[in-house]
C-alpha positions, 0 to 999 in steps of 0.5 A, spaced: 430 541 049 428 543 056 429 539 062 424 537 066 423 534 073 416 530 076 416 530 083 415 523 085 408 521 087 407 516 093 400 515 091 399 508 087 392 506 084 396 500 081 394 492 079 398 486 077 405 487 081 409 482 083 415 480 087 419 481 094 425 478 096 423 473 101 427 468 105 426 461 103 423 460 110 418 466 109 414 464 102 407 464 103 404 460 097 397 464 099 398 471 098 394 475 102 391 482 099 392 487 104 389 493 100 384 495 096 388 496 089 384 497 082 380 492 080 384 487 083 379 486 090 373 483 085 373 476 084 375 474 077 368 470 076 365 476 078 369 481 072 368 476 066 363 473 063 367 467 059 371 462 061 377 463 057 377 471 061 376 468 067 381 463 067 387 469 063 385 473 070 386 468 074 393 467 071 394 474 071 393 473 078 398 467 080 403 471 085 400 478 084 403 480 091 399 487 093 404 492 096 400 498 100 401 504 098 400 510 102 394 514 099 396 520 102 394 525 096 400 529 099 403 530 091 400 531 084 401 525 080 405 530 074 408 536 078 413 540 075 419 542 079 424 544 074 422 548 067 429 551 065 429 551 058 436 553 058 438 546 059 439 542 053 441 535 051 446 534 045 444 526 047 444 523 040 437 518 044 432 523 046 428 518 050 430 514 056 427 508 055 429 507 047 436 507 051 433 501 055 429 498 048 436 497 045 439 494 050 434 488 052 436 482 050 433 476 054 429 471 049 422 471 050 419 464 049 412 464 046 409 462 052 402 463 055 404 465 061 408 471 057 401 472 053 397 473 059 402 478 062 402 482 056 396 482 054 394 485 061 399 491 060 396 492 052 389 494 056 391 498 060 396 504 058 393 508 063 398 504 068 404 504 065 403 512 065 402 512 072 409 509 073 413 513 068 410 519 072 413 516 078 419 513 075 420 520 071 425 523 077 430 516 078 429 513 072 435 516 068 440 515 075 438 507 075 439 506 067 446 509 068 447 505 074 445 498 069 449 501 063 456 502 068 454 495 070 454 491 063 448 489 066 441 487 063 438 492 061 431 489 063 433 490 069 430 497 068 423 494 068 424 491 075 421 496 079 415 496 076 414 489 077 416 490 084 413 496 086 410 501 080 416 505 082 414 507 088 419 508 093 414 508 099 411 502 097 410 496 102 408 488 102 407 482 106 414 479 108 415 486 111 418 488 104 418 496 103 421 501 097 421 501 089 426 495 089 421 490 095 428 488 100 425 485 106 429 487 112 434 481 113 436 482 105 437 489 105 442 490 111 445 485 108 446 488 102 447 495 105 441 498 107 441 501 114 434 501 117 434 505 123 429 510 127 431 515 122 432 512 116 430 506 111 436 505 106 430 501 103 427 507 101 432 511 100 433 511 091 440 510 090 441 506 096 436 500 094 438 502 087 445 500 089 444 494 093 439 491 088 444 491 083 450 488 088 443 483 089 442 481 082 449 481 081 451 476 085 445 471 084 446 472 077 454 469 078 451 464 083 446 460 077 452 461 072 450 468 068 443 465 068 439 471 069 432 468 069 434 463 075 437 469 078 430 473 077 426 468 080 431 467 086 431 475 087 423 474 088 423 467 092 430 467 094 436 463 092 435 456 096 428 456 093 431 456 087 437 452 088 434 446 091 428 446 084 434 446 081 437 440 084 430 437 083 430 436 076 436 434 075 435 428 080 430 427 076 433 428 069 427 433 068 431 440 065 433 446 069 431 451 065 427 457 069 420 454 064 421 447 068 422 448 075 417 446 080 416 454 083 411 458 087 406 460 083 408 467 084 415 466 082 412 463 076 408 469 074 414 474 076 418 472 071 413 473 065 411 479 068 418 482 067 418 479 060 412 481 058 414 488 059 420 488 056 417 485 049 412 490 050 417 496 050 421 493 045 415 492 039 411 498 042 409 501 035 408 494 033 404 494 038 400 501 037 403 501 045 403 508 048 409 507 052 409 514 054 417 518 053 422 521 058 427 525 056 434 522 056 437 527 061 440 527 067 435 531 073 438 529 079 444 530 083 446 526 089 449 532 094 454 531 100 451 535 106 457 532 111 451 533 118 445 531 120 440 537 116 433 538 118 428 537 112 424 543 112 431 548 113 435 544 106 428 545 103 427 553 104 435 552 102 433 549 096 428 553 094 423 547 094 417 545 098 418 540 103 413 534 100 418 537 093 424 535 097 421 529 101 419 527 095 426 526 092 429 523 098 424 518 101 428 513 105 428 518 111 423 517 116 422 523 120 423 531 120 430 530 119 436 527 114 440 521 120 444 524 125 449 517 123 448 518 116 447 518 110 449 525 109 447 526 102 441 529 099 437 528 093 436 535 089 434 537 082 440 538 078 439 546 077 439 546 084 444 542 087 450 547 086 446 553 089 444 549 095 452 546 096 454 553 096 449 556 101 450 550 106 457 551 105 456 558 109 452 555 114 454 553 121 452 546 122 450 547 129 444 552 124 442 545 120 438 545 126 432 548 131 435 547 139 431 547 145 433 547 153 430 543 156 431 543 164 430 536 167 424 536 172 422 531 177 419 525 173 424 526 167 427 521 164 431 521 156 426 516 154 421 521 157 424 527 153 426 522 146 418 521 146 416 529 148 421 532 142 420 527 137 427 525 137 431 518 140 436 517 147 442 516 143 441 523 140 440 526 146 446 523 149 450 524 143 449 531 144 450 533 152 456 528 151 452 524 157 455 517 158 450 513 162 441 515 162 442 518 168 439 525 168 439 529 174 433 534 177 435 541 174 440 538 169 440 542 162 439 538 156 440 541 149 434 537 144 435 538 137 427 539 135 423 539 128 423 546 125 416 546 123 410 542 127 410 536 125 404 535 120 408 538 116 413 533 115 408 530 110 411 524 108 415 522 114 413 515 117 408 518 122 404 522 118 404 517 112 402 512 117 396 518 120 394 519 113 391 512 112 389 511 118 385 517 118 382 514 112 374 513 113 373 506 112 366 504 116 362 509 120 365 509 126 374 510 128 376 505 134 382 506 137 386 499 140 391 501 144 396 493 142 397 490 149 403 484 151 399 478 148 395 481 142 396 479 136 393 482 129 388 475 129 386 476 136 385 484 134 382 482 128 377 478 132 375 481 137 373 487 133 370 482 128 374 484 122 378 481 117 386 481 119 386 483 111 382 489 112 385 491 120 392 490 117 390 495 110 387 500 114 394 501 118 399 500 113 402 494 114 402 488 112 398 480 115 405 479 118 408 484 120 409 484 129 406 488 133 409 493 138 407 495 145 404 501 145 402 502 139 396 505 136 391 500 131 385 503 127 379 499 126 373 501 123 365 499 125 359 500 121 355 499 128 356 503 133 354 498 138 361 493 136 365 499 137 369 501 144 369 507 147 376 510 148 375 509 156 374 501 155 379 498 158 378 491 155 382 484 158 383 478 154 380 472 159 379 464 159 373 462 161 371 456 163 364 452 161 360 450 167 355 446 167 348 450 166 352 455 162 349 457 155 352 462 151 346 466 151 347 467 159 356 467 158 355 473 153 350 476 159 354 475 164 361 478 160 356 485 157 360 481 150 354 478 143 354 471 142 356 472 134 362 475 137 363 469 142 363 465 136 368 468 132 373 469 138 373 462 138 371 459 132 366 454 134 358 455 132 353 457 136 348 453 134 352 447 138 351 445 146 356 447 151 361 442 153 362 443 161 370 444 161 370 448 155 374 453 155 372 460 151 377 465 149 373 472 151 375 480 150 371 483 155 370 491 157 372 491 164 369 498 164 363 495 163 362 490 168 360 492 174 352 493 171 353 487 169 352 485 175 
């Protein structure tokens, strides 16, 4: 039997997934589309043409939350880093999910909800083949990780629920990674999140908090693992207080009688659906496709901070290969604090663990010398080098950010151009902004007061659509500086990249019109309206106060 291992494809053309960890203060019962997701976009009513297929789409639907994936294109969905057919299993179970099918034991009721799920998952098997694809690398390590565990094998099957076993996969709430940990859950179940790195996104890491999290909801509702489920999806006091609803009201407290989130109501069944569908896939006539039942990974302890494209080249792997493998690392390098590990192909571990060894640590990286000038600053130099005033500081032992004219500073920096780190954070963020969504590219530089609504409607847009074309979600804060994308399809709504514009109230008078307002202020009348939400059609009311957005460039031939 060989040994293969499929690089971890970040693309996603999925439909139907579900779930994030979210505080009980953060659930949003209107989930918001952020993307564009395949068939998920077109209303039901305008897919079917029968009640009955109407109303299965619709509670197919209840609690989808459409996470964004980066539509970078950067890997092939099946690409092959090892074929070494010198490596072979004696495993008595060649494939790793018939290992799951035997462990799962959660019962599953003949109920609708399951029914509608499943029969979603019967239609489309190519879905189910674009997640085994991405779950091929990790798949062996997380079943491993449940058995050490004891835990319930079903479990395997939460990240395609959660994400589709994508690793870069991003939702409302700020949820991010295979396993969806919003920030607060993820640190608080070990996840460092900084400038570096993102442990949310890193596999064994998520992998590691996701079990300590199910773990401990699981002991907290008394080993009942669908109210663990739920509470992992909408967070335990929503759960509990559904709980404590019941019983007070001499109602059941099963998971099937709480008064949930529609989300939560169709997460659950989801998870089930899927895992009736392995266990009776020949009854099914299920295609579910295999996974050799071999380990292909290994965790490797590099003890310093390394630059990605130099353990690459160490490793006899591409860069997108390796970042692929270890996608919780933001930038062109592993975190100066850590974690100091990389995930490796299993044949290539041991030759990369020696030739490291050889390696000086101060060689993990490429150096600048950079003589500090007039105007220097180390924010000034961080921004310049890529890389953060801490690191700076911690490198030249320096005790305050006070630098001197003349001063030597030694700056870590990226061994390749950056471009080449194609699954960083910035390039990532770059590949689907570059994305051509409309006929014209504006860029809004974010300014104090914005807010993705204000943003939206200025440039009359959908927050939705504003917030998919940059790769964030509706919710998400908005930082100084910072660069958004908006797409127009007229020229004449677009903003040059001089246009300074200014976020004014004006003030009705008497004789005003919009008509002579959007005169005097170089703005349309349709815009006016938007901005603040009132019909055009009506009068103006002296005193009225309207919210504008106006090009202070292009004042002055205005008169």
């Amino acid at each position: 039997m060989q040994l293969k291992l499929f690089v971890l494809s970040p693309v996603l053309l999925a439909l139907g997934l579900s779930g994030c960890q979210i505080t009980e203060e953060q659930i949003q019962e209107d989930v918001v589309n952020v993307q564009n997701v395949e068939g998920a976009t077109e209303p039901c009513n305008t897919l079917h043409d029968t009640p009955e297929a109407i109303e299965d789409c619709e509670i197919a639907r209840e609690g989808v939350i459409d996470v964004v994936h980066p539509k970078d294109n950067l890997l092939s969905e099946a690409e092959e880093l090892i074929d070494d057919p010198s490596v072979e299993t004696e495993a008595i179970i060649t494939n790793v999910w018939q290992r799951v099918s035997d462990g799962l034991n959660l019962y599953i009721p003949d109920d609708r909800r399951v029914d509608v799920q499943k029969n979603w998952y019967l239609k489309h098997p190519e879905y189910m083949k674009r997640v085994v694809t991405r779950a091929k690398p990790f798949l062996y390590y997380i079943v491993d990780e449940i058995e050490k565990r004891d835990m319930p094998m079903e479990l395997v099957l939460l990240p395609i629920v959660e994400s589709a076993f994508d690793p870069f996969a991003y939702s409302h709430g700020r949820a991010a990674g295979m396993w969806q940990f919003i920030p607060g859950t993820g640190k608080r179940f070990g996840m460092e999140q900084t400038w570096w790195y993102d442990g949310r996104r890193d596999v064994i890491a998520s992998t590691k908090g996701a079990l300590d999290y199910l773990t401990y909801l699981s002991n907290m509702f008394d080993g009942d693992w669908l109210h663990a489920l739920a509470a992992y999806n909408s967070g335990e006091g929503r759960v509990s207080k559904a709980i404590r609803a019941n019983k007070k009201a001499g109602k059941p407290t099963d998971f099937w009688s709480l008064n949930l989130p529609r989300e939560t109501r169709a997460y659950v069944p989801k998870l089930l659906a899927l895992a009736d569908i392995l266990k009776h896939r020949d009854e099914y006539a299920f295609a579910w496709p295999e996974v050799e039942n071999v380990a292909v990974i290994e965790v490797v302890d590099i003890g310093s901070q390394v630059d990605l494209a130099f353990a690459a080249d160490l490793a006899g792997m591409t860069l997108k290969e390796l970042h692929a493998l270890n996608p919780g690392f933001n930038r062109w390098a592993t975190a100066p604090e850590g974690p100091h590990r990389l995930v490796l192909p299993l044949t290539k571990a041991a030759d990369f663990s020696d030739a490291l060894a050889k390696i000086d640590r101060t060689d993990r990286l490429n150096w600048v010398r950079h003589t500090v000038k007039p105007g220097d600053s180390l924010g000034k130099l961080a921004n310049k080098y890529h890389t953060t005033v801490k690191v700076i500081k911690q490198v030249n032992e320096l005790n305050s950010n006070v630098i001197r004219i003349g001063q030597p500073i030694m700056v870590p920096v990226a061994l390749k151009a950056l471009d080449n780190y194609d699954l960083s954070q910035g390039q990532r963020l770059a590949s689907v902004q570059n994305k051509k969504h409309g006929a014209y590219k504006v860029t809004h530089t974010i300014r104090s007061g914005d807010t993705l609504w204000d943003i939206a409607r200025k440039y009359g847009v959908t927050t939705k659509k504003l917030a998919s074309w940059n790769n964030m979600a509706p919710g998400d804060m908005l930082r100084l500086g910072n660069k958004l994308v908006v797409w127009q399809n007229n020229k004449s709504n677009s903003k040059n990249a001089d246009a300074i514009t200014k976020r004014v109230t004006y003030t009705v008078r008497n004789g005003d019109s919009l008509s002579r307002i959007a005169s005097k202020f170089n703005v349309s009348i349709s815009n006016i309206g938007k901005w603040n939400n009132i019909n055009t059609s009506r009068y103006l009311q002296p005193g009225q106060k309207l919210k504008l957005f106006v090009d202070v460039t292009r004042l002055n031939s205005t008169g």
